[in-house]
TORZA-43937 format. One record per residue (C-alpha): residue number from 1; chain; x, y, z. Coordinates in steps of 0.001 Angstrom, whole numbers, plus 500000, padded with zeros to 6 digits. Each point is the difference from the previous one (the first is absolute). Example, Ala and Ser with C-alpha at 12.3 -4.5 7.8 and 13.67 -1.06 7.14 Angstrom:
BEGIN
{atom 1, A, {512300, 495500, 507800}},
{atom 2, A, {501370, 503440, 499340}},
# end
This chain:
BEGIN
{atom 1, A, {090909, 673649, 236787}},
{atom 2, A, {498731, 496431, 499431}},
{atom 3, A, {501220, 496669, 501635}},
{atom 4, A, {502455, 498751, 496477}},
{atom 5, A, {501545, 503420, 499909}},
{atom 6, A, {500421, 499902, 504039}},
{atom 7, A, {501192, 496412, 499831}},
{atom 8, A, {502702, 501136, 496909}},
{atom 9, A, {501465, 502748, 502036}},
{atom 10, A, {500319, 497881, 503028}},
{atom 11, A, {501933, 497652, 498614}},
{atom 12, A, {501902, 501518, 496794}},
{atom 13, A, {503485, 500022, 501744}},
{atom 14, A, {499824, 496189, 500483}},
{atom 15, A, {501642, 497632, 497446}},
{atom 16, A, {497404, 497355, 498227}},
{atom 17, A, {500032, 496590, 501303}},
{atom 18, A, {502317, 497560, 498055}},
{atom 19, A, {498074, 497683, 497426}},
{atom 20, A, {500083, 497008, 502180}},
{atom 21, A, {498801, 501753, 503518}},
{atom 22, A, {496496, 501086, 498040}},
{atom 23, A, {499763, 496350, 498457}},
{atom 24, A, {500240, 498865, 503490}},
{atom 25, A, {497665, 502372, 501343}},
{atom 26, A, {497524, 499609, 497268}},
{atom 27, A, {500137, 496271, 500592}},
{atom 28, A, {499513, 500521, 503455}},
{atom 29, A, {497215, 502600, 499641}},
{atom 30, A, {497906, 497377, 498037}},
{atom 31, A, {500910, 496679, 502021}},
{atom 32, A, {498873, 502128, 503234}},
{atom 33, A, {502300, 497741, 501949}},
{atom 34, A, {503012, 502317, 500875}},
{atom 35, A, {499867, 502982, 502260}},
{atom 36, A, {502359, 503146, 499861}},
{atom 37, A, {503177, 499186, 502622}},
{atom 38, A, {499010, 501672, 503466}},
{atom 39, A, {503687, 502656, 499291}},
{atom 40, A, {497642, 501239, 497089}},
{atom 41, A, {496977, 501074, 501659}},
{atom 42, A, {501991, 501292, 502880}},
{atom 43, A, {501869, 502463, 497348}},
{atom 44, A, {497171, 501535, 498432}},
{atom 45, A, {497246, 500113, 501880}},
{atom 46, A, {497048, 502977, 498491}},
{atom 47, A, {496530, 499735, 498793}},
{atom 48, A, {498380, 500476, 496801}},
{atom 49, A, {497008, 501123, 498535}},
{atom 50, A, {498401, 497079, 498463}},
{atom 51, A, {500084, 500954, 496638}},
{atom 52, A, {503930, 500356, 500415}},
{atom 53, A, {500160, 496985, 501519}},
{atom 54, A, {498655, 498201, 497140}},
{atom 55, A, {502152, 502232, 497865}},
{atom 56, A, {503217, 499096, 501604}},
{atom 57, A, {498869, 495879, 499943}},
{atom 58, A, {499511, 500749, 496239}},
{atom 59, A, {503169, 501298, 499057}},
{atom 60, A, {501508, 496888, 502083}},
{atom 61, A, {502352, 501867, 502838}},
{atom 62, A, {501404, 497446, 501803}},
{atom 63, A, {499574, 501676, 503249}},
{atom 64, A, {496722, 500824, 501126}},
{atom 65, A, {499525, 503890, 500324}},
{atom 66, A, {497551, 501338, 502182}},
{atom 67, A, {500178, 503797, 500058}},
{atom 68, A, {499745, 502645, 502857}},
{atom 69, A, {496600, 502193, 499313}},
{atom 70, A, {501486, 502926, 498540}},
{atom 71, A, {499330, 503627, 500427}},
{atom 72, A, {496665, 501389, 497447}},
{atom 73, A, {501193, 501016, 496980}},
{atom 74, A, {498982, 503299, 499502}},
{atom 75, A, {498195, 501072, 496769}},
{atom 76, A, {501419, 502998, 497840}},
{atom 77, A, {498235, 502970, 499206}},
{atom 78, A, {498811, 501178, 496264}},
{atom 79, A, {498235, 502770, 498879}},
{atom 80, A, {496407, 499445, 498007}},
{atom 81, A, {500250, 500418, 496300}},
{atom 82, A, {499835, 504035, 499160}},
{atom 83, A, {500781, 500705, 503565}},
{atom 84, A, {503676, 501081, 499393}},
{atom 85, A, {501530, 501932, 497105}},
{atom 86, A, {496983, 502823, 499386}},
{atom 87, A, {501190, 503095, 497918}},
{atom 88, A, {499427, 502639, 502181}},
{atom 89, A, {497597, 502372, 497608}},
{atom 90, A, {498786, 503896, 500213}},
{atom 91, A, {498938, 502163, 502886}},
{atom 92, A, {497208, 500986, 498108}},
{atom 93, A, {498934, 496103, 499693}},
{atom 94, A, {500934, 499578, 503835}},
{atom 95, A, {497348, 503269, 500492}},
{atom 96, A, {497628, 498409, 497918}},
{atom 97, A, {499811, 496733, 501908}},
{atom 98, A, {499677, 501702, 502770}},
{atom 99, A, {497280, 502337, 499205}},
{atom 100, A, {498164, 496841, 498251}},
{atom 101, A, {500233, 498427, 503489}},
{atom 102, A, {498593, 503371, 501746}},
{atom 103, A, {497352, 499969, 497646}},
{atom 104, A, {498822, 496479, 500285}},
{atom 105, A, {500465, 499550, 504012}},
{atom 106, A, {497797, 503316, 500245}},
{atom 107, A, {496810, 498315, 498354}},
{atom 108, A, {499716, 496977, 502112}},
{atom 109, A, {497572, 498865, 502686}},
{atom 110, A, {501108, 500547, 503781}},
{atom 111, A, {500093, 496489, 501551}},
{atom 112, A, {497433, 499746, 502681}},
{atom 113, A, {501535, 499239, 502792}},
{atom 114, A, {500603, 497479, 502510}},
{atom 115, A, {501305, 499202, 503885}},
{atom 116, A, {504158, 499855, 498229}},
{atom 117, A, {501791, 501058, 497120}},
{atom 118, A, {502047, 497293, 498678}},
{atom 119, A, {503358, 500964, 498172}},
{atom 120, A, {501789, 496657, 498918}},
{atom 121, A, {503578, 500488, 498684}},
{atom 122, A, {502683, 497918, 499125}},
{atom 123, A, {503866, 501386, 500354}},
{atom 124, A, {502928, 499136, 499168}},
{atom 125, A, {503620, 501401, 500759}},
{atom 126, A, {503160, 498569, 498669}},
{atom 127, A, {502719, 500113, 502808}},
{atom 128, A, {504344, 499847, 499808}},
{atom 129, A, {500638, 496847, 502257}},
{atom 130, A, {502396, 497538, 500897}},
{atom 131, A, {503956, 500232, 501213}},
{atom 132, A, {502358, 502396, 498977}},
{atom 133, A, {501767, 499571, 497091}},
{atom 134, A, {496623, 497498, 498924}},
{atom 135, A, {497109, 502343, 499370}},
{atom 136, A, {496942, 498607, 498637}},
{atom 137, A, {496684, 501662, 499229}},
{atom 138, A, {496629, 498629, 501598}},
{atom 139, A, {496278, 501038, 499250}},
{atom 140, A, {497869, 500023, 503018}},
{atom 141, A, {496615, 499850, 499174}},
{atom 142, A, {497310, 500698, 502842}},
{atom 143, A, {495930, 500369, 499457}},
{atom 144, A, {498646, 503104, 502304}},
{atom 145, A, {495721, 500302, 500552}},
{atom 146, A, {499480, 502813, 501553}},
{atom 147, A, {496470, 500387, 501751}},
{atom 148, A, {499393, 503134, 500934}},
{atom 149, A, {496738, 500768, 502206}},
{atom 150, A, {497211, 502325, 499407}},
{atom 151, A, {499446, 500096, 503238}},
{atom 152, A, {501710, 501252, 503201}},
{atom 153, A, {498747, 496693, 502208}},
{atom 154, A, {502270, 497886, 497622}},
{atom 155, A, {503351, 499293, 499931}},
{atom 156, A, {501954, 500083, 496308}},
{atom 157, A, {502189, 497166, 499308}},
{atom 158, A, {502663, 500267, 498034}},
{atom 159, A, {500804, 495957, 498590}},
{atom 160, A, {502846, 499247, 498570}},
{atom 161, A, {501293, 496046, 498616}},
{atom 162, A, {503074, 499679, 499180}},
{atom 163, A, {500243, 498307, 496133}},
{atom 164, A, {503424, 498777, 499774}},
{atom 165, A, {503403, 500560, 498526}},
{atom 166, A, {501853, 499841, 496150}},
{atom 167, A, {503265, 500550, 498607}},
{atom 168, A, {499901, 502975, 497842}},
{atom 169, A, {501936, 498802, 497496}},
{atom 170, A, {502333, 496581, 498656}},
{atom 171, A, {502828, 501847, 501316}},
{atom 172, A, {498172, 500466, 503468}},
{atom 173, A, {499038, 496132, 499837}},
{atom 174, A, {503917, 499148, 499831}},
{atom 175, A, {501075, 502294, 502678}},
{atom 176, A, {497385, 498971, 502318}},
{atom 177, A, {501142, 496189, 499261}},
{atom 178, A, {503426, 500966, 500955}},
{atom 179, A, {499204, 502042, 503082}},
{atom 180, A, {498261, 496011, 501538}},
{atom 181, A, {496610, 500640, 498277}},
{atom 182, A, {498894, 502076, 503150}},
{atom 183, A, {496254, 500113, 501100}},
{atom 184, A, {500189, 502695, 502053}},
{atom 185, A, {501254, 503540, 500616}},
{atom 186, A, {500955, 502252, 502125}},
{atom 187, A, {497946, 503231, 498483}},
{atom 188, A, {496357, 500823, 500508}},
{atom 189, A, {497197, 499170, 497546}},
{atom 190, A, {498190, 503473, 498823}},
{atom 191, A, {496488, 499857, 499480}},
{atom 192, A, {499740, 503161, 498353}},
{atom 193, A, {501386, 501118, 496336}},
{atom 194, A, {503239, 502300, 499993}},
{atom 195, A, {500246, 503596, 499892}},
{atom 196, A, {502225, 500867, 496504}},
{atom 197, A, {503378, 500101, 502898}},
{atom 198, A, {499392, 496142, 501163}},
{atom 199, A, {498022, 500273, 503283}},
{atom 200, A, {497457, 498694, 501145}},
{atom 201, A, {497376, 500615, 502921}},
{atom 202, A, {498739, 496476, 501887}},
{atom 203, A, {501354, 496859, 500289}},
{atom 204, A, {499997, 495894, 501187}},
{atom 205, A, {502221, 499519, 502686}},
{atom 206, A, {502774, 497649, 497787}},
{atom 207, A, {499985, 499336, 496033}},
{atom 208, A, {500105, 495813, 499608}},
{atom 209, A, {499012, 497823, 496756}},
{atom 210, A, {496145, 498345, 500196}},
{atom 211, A, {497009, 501639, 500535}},
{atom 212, A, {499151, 501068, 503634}},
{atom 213, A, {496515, 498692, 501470}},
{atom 214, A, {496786, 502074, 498921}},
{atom 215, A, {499340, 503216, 501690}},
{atom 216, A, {503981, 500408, 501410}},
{atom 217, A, {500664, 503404, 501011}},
{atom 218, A, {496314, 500855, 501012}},
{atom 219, A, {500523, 504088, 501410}},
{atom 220, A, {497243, 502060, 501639}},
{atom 221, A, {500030, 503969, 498579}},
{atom 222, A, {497787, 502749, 501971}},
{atom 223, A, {496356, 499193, 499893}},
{atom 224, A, {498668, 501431, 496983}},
{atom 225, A, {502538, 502937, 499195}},
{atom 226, A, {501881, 497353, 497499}},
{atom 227, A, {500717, 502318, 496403}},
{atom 228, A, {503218, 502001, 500342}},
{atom 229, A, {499879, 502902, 497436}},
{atom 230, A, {502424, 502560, 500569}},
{atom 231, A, {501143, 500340, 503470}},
{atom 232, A, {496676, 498971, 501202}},
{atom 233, A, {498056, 496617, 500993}},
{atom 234, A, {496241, 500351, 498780}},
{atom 235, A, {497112, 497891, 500524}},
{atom 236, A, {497776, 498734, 496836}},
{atom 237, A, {497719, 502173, 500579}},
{atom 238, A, {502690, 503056, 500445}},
{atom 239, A, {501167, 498536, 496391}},
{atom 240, A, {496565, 501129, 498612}},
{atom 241, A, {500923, 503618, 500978}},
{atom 242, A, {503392, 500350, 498118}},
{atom 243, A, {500270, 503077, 497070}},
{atom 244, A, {498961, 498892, 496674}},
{atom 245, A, {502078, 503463, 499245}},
{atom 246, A, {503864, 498482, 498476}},
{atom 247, A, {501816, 502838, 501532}},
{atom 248, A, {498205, 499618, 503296}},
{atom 249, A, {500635, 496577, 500126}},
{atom 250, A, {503234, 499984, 498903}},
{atom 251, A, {500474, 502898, 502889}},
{atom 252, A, {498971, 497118, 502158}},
{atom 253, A, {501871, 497352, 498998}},
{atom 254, A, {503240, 501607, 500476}},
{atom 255, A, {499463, 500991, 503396}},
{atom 256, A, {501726, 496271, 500558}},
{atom 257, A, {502920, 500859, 497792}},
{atom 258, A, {503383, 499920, 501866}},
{atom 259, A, {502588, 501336, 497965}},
{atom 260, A, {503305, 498296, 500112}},
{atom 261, A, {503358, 500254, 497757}},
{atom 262, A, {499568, 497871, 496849}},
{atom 263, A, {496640, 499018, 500687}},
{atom 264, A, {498496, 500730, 496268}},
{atom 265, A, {498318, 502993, 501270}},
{atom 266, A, {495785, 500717, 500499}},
{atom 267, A, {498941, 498705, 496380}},
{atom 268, A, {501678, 496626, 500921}},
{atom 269, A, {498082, 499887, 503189}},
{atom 270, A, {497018, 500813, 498560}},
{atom 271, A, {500405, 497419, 497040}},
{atom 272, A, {500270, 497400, 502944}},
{atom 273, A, {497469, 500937, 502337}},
{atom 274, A, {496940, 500611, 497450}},
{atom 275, A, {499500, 496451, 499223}},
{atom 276, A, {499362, 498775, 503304}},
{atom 277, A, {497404, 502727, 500606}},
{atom 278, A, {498387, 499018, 496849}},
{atom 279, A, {499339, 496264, 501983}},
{atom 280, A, {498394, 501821, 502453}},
{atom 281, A, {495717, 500634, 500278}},
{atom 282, A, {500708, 503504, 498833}},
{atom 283, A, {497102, 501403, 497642}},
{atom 284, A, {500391, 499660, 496486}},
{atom 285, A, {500397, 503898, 499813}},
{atom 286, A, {503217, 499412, 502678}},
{atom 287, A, {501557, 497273, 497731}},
{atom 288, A, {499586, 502129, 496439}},
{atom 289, A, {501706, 502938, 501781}},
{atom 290, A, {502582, 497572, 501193}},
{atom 291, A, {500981, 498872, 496130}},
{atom 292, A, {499726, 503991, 499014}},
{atom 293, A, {502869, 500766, 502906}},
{atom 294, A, {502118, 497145, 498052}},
{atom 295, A, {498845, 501158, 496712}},
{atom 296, A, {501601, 503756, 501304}},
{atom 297, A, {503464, 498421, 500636}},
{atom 298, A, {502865, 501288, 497994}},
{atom 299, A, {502048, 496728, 498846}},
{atom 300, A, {497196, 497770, 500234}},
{atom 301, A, {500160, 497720, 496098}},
{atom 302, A, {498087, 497062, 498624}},
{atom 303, A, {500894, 496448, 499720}},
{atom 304, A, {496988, 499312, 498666}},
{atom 305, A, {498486, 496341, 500347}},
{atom 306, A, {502007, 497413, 502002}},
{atom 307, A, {499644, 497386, 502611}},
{atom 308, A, {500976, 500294, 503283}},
{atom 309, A, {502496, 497811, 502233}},
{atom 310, A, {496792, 497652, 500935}},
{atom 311, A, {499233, 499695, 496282}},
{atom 312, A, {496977, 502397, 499678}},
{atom 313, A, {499708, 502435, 497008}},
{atom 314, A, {499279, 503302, 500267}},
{atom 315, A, {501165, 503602, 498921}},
{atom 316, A, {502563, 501611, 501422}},
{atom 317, A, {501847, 503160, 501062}},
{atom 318, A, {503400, 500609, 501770}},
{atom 319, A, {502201, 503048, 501547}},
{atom 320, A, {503755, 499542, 499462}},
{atom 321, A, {502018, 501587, 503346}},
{atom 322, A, {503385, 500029, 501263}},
{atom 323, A, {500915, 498515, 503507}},
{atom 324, A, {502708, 499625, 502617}},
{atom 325, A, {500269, 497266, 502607}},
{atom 326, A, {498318, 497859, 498194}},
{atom 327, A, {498951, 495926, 500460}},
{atom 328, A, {499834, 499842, 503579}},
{atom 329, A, {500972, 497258, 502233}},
{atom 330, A, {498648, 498710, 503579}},
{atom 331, A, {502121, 498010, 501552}},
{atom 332, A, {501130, 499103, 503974}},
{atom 333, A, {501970, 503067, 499839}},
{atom 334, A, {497290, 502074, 498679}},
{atom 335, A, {499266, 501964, 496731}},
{atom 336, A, {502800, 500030, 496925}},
{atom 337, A, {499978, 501073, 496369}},
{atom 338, A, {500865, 497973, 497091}},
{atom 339, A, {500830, 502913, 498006}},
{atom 340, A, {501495, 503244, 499688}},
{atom 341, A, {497220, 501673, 497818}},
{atom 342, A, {497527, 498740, 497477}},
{atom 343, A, {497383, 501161, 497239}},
{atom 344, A, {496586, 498678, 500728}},
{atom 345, A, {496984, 498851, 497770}},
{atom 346, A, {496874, 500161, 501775}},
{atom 347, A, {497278, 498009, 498276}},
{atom 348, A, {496030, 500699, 500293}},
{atom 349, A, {498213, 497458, 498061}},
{atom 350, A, {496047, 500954, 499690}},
{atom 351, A, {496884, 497581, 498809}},
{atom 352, A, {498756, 502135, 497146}},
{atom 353, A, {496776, 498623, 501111}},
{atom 354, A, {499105, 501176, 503027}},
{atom 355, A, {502723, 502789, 499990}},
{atom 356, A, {501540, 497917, 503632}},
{atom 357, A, {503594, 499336, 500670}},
{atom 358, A, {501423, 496416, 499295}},
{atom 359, A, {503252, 500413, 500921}},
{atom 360, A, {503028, 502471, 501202}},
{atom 361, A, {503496, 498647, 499107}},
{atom 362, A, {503295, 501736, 499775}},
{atom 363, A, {502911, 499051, 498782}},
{atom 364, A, {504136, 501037, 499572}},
{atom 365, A, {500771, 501811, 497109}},
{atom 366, A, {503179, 500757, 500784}},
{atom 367, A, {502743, 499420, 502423}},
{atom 368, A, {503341, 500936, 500946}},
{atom 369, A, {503077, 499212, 498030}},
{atom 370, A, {500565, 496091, 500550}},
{atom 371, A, {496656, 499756, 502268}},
{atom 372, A, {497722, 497021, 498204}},
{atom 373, A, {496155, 498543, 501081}},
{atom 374, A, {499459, 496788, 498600}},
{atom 375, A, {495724, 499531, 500564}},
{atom 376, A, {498773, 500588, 496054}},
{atom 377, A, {499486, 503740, 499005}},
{atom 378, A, {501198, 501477, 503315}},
{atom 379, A, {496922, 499136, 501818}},
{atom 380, A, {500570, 500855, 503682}},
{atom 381, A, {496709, 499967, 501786}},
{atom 382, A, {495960, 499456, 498872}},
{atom 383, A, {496787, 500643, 501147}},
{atom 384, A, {496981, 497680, 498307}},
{atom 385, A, {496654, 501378, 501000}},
{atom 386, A, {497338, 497786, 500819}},
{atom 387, A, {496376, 500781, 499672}},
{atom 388, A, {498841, 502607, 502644}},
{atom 389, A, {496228, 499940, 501254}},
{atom 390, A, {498009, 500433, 502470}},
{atom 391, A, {498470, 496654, 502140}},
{atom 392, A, {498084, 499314, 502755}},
{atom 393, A, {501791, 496953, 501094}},
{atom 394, A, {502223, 499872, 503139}},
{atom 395, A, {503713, 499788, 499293}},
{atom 396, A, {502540, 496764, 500677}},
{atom 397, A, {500946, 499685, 503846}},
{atom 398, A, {503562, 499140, 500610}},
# end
């Protein structure tokens, strides 16, 4: 909000000065011999900006305002052009993209690698806050740079920054206003995107507006066993050693599937675990049977090109699934769910270049009778990938 508006809203429920008071004051104001009455300052007593300052001398208010410093206004959230909307297209196209992905990931180089394997992220969850009765959405946005060791003398830090807070929506903006413009709140930050049901896995100790200081959140994982895949923990090396076989892999991966009621069953699982593995220093034989497993998914359809919630354009594919329990809540009296049930998009947008993921997203398709989301197109949680690679460098200390 800028200093005029601010000054407006401050003072729109006061009636204007009579003729004469101004003329006096604008007399005084350029003689610079009279002083406001001592009653005057007393009464209103806050400090300005000085840009306001001088806006408030120029539209000649008779009292001097100084204003309290207010609370940050927080920014609200819009989707890149050709991020929201996409007609959801064929399987066959979905398959396509998919194989076309397979095919190109399985003809490039192995990276030659290095002391870490650096997987930068950005994520961002949008969260039900606020009193009852005066809901508001947030998005929480945190950066996460993983560096995982190749060797078991080294630790693997996990660094996480927290990237501040928006309003999903106008509406959002409003209800936040009227709930005191709040800067902080009493759920925990994720630093990890959704599973299709709401929850998350990690988190900062307390969501507040305004970034956090640089490496916040530093954790310590076991040595060099750092890539989960399936129920397991493998080292990089261990990585090298995984099935290029789809069905053998795919064996593999769901030895870490729980089932639970209403969870979207194995192919949802899969869908959201494949693209994390495909960040990983897995051979390029590893990541094309990764796309084939996707490619092999009934339900899987093309969006075809799009840009993702950071902006970056891509092709992509999704899996439609039903849910119960879904948009989960943390809060001092632990977890709660927003809704009853839900229909899920999830999103995989690909670089047709390189064949690597840009981005997972998902997104409400549907809720229950009466049930609304107000961030654009449903979008519920978001995964940006960075560039992975292999360095030689040591990582930040906290």
């Amino acid at each position: 909000m800028d200093e005029l508006q601010l000054v407006r809203e401050l003072l729109a429920e006061r009636a204007a000065p009579r003729p004469e008071v101004v003329a006096g004051a604008r007399a005084r104001t350029l003689s610079g011999s009279a002083r406001p009455r001592r009653r005057h300052r007393a009464a209103i007593r806050v400090v300005l900006p000085v840009s306001a300052v001088t806006a408030a001398v120029a539209a000649a208010v008779v009292t001097t305002v100084i204003l309290p410093a207010s609370p940050p206004e927080l920014g609200v959230f819009q989707l890149p052009a050709g991020a929201a909307g996409a007609r959801v297209g064929s399987a066959a196209d979905g398959k396509r993209i998919l194989l076309t992905a397979a095919r190109t990931t399985a003809g490039a180089r192995p990276p030659v690698t290095g002391r870490y394997w650096v997987s930068p992220a950005v994520v961002g969850n949008f969260l039900r806050v606020g009193p009852s009765g005066g809901h508001y959405v947030v998005l929480e946005k945190v950066s996460n740079q993983q560096w995982s060791s190749n060797s078991p003398r080294d630790s693997s830090p996990d660094v996480t920054q927290a990237l501040g807070v928006q309003l999903a929506s106008p509406a959002d903006l409003a209800a936040w206003r009227r709930a005191g413009s709040p800067t902080t709140w009493d759920t925990g930050q994720s630093t990890s995107i959704a599973d299709p049901r709401g929850l998350t896995s990690g988190s900062l100790y307390h969501l507040k507006a305004g970034p956090a200081p640089p490496a916040t959140g530093t954790v310590l994982y076991n040595r060099d066993q750092t890539f989960g895949v399936g129920d397991k923990l493998l080292s990089a090396r261990q990585l090298l050693k995984l099935p290029t076989d789809p069905a053998r892999l795919t064996a593999l991966l769901l030895a870490g599937y729980s089932p639970t009621r209403g969870d979207g069953g194995p192919d949802s699982y899969l869908f959201q675990t494949v693209p994390g593995i495909l960040a990983m220093p897995v051979t390029p034989a590893v990541r094309s049977a990764l796309y084939r497993i996707l490619a092999g998914l009934p339900g899987v359809h093309s969006l075809g090109e799009v840009r993702d919630a950071g902006g970056q354009q891509g092709v992509a594919v999704t899996l439609d699934g039903g849910y119960t329990h879904c948009a989960s809540r943390f809060g001092a009296s632990g977890i709660s769910w927003t809704f009853s049930s839900c229909v899920v998009q999830q999103r995989l947008v690909i670089d047709p270049a390189t064949g690597l993921p840009l981005a997972q997203e998902l997104r409400y398709l549907r809720l229950p009778p009466g049930q609304t989301w107000s961030p654009p197109d449903g979008l519920f949680s978001f995964q940006l990938f960075g560039t992975a690679h292999w360095t030689n460098s040591s990582p930040p200390v906290r």
